[in-house]
OpenMM code with the backbone's topology and positions (N, CA, C; nanometers):
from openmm import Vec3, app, unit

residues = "UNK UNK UNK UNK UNK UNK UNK UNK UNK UNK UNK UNK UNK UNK UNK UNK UNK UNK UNK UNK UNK UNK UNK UNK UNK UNK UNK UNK UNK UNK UNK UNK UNK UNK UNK UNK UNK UNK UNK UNK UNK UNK UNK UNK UNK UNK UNK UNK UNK UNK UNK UNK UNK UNK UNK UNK UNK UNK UNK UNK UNK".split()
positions = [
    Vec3(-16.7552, -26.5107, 0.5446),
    Vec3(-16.6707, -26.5482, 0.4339),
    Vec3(-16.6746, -26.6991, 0.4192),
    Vec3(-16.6721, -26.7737, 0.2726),
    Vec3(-16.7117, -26.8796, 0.2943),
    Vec3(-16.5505, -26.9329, 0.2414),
    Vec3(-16.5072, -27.0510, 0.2706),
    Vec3(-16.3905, -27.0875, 0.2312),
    Vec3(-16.4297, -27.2367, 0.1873),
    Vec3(-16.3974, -27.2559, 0.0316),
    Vec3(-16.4462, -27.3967, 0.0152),
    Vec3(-16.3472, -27.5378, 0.0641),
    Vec3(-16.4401, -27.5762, 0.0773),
    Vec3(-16.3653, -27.7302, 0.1874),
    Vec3(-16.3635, -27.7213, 0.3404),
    Vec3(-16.3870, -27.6106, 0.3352),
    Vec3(-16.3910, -27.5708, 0.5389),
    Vec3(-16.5203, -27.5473, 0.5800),
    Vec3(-16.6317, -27.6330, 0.4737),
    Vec3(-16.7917, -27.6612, 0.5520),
    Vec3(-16.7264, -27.7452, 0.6945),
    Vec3(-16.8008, -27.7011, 0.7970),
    Vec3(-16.8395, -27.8003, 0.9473),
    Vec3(-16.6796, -27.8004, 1.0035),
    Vec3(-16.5634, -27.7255, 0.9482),
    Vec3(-16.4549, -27.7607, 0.9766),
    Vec3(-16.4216, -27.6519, 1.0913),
    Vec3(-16.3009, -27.6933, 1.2043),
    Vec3(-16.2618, -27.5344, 1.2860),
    Vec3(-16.1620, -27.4675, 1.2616),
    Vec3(-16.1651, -27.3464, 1.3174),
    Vec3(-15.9812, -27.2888, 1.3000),
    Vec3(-15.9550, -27.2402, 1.4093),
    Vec3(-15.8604, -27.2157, 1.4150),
    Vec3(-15.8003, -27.2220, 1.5631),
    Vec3(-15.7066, -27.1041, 1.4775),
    Vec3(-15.7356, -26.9623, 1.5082),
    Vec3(-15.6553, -26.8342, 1.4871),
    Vec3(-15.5274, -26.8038, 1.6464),
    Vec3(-15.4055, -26.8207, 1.6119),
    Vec3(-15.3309, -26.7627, 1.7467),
    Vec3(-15.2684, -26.6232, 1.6932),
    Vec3(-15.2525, -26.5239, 1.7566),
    Vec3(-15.2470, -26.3722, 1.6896),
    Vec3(-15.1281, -26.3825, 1.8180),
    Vec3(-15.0022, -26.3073, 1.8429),
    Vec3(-14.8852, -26.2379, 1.9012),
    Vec3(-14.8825, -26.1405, 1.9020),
    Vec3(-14.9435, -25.9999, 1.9398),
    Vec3(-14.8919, -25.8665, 1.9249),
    Vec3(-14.7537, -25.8217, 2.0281),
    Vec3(-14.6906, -25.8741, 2.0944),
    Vec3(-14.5562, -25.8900, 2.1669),
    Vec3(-14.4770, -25.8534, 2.0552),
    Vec3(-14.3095, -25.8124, 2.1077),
    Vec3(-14.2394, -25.8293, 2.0654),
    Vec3(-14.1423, -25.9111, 2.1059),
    Vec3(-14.1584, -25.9862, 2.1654),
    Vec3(-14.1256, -26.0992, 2.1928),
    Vec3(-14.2145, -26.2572, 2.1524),
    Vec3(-14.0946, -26.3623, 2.1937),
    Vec3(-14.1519, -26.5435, 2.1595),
    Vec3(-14.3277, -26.5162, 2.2412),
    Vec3(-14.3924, -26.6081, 2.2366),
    Vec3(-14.5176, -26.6371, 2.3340),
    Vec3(-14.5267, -26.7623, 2.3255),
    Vec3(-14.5792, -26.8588, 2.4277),
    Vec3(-14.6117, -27.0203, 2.4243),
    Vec3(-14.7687, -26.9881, 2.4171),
    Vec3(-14.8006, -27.0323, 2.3462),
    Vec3(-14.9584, -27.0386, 2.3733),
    Vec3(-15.0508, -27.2097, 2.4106),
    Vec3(-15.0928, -27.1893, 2.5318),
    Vec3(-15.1176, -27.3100, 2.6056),
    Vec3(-15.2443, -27.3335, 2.5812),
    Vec3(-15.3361, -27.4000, 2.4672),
    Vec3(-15.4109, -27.4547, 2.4181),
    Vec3(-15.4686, -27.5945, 2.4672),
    Vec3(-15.3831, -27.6288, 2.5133),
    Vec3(-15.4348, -27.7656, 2.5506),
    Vec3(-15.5143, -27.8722, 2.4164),
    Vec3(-15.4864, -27.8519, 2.3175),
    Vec3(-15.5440, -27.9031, 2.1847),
    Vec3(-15.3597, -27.9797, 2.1381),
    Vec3(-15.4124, -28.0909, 2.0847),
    Vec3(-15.3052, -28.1343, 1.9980),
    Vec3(-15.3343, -28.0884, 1.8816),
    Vec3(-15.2101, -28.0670, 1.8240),
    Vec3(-15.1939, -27.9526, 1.6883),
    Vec3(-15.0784, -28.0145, 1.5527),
    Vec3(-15.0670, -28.1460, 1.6476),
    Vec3(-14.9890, -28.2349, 1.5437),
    Vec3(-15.0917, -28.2713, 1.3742),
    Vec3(-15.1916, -28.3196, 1.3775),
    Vec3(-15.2508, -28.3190, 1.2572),
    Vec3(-15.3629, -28.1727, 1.2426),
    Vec3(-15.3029, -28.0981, 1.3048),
    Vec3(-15.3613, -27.9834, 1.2219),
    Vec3(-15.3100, -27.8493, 1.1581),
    Vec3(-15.3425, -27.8047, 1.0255),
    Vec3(-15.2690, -27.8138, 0.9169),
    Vec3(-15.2503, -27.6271, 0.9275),
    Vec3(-15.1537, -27.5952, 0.8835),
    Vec3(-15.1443, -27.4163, 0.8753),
    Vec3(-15.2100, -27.3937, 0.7728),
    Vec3(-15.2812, -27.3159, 0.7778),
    Vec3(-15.3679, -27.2639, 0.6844),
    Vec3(-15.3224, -27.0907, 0.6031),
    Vec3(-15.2586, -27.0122, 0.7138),
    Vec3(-15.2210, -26.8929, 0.6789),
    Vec3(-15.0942, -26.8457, 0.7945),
    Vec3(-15.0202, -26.7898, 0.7355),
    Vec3(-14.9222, -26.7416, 0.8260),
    Vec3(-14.8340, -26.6301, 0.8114),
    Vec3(-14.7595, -26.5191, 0.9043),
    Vec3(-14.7078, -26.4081, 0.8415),
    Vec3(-14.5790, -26.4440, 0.8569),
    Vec3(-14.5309, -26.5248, 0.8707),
    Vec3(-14.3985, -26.5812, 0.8838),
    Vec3(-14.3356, -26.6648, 0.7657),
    Vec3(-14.2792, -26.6578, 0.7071),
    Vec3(-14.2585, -26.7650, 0.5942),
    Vec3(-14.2147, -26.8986, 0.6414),
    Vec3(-14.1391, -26.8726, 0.7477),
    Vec3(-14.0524, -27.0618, 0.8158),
    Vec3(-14.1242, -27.0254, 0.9454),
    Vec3(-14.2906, -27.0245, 0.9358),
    Vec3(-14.3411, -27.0359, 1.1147),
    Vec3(-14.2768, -27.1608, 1.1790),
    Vec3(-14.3006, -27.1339, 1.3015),
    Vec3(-14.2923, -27.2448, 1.4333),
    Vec3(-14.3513, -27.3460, 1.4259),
    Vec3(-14.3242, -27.4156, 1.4570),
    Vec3(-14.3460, -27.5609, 1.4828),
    Vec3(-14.4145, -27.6284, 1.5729),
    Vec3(-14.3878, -27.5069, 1.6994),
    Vec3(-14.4577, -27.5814, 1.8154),
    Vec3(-14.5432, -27.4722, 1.8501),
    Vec3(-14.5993, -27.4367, 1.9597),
    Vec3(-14.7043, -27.3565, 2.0066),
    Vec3(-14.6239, -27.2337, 2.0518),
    Vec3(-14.5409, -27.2204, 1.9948),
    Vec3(-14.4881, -27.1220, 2.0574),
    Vec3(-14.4745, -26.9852, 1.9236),
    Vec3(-14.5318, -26.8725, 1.9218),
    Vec3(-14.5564, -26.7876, 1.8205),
    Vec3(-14.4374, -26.6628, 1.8339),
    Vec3(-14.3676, -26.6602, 1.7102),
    Vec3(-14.2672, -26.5566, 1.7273),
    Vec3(-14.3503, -26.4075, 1.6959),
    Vec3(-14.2401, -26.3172, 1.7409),
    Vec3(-14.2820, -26.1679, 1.7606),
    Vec3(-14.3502, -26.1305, 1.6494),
    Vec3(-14.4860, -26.0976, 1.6948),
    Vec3(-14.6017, -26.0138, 1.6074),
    Vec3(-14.6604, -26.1719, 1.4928),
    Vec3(-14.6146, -26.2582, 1.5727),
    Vec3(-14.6457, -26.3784, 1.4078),
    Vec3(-14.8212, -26.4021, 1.4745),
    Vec3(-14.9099, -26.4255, 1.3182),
    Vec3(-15.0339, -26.4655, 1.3650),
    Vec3(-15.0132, -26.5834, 1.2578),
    Vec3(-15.0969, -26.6700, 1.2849),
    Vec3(-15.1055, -26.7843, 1.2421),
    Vec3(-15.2725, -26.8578, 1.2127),
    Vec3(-15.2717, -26.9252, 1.1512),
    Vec3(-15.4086, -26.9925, 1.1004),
    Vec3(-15.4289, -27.1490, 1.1086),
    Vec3(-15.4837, -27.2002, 1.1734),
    Vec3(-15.4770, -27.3379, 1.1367),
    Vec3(-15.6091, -27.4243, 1.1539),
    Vec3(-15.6180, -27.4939, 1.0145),
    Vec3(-15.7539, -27.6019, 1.0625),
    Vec3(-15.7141, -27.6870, 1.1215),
    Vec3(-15.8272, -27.6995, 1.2048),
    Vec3(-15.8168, -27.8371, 1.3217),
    Vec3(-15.9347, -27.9768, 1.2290),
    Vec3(-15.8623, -28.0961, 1.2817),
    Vec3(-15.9067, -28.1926, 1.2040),
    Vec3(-15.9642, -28.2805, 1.3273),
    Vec3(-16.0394, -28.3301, 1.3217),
    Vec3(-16.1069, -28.4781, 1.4363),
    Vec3(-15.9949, -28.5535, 1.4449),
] * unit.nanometer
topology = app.Topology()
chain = topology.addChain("A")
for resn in residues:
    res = topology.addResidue(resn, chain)
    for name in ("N", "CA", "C"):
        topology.addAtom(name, app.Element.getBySymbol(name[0]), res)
């Protein structure tokens, strides 16, 4: 699938199937990188993914 503007670019997909919070320990700073898709309308903020939330985000240099 091609998505325009996301030539050479990454994404960084985090998926939750829990029903519960999850921290997900990436070790990537995620401060300038941008949500791209989300099933949450007010997602998280920090690395931490609420119950069943998947999330999308491009990562920037």
């Amino acid at each position: 699938m091609h998505i325009p503007g996301l030539d050479a670019r990454k994404l960084l997909v985090f998926l939750n199937f829990k029903d519960q919070a999850l921290k997900a320990n990436t070790g990537l700073d995620l401060i300038k990188a941008k949500r791209l898709l989300s099933n949450y309308q007010h997602p998280s903020v920090s690395e931490t993914l609420q119950p069943y939330e998947a999330a999308v985000y491009v990562l920037t240099n």
